[in-house]
C-alpha positions, 0 to 999 in steps of 0.5 A: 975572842978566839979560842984556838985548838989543834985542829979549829979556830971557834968564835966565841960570841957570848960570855954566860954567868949561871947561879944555883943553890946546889953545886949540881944545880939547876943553873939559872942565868944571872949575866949573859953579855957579848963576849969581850976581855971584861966583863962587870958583873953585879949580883945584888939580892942575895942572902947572908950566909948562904952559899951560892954556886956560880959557873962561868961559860963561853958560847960559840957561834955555833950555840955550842956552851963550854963552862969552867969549873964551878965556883962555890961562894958563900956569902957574910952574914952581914951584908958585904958589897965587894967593887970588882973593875979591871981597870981599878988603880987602888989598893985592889981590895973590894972596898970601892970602885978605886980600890976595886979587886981587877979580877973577879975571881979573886973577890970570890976567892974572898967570899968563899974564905969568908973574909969580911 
C-alpha cells in the first residue's frame, strides 16, 4: 500500500488498531498486521454495554504513525458477535462468516447505534 501526496510517494508497512476506554486515551494496541487491502480483526473479551474507543493507523517505513479519526463503539448489553469479511457473498449483516458485514466499518456503525 502507497500513499501518495503532492510532493512523496511513502510506503506504508504497517496497519495498527488501538482500543481505549476514553476517547482521549491511553490507547492500547489491539491489532497490529503488515499492511495490505483486508485486514480481519476480532475483538473478543469485551464488556456488555460498554463503550470502547478505537482508532485505526497506517505506519510508514519510516516508523511515521498516521491515525484516522476515532471510533466510539459501544457494546450490547447482551453479548452480539458480528462476522465482518471482505470477501462475504451474503446478506452483508453480521450474522455470520456468509452473511458477514464486507466492511468494518459499517459493523461498527451497527454497534455504535446499538442495533442488536
Amino acid at each position: 500500500m502507497t500513499i501518495i501526496n503532492n510532493t512523496a510517494s511513502v510506503e506504508v508497512t504497517r496497519l495498527i488498531i488501538e482500543r481505549s476506554l476514553s476517547e482521549n486515551g491511553p490507547f492500547m494496541i489491539v491489532e497490529e498486521t503488515v499492511a495490505s487491502s483486508t485486514i480481519n480483526f476480532s475483538n473478543n473479551q469485551l464488556m456488555p454495554g460498554t463503550t470502547y474507543y478505537y482508532k485505526i493507523g497506517h505506519a510508514t517505513q519510516f516508523g511515521h504513525t498516521t491515525y484516522l479519526e476515532i471510533i466510539p463503539v459501544t457494546t450490547s448489553d447482551n453479548t452480539e458477535i458480528l462476522f465482518v469479511d471482505v470477501d462475504a457473498t451474503g446478506a452483508n449483516n453480521g450474522t455470520s462468516w456468509t452473511n458477514a458485514f464486507t466492511d468494518l466499518t459499517d459493523a461498527m456503525m451497527v454497534l455504535d447505534l446499538g442495533d442488536e
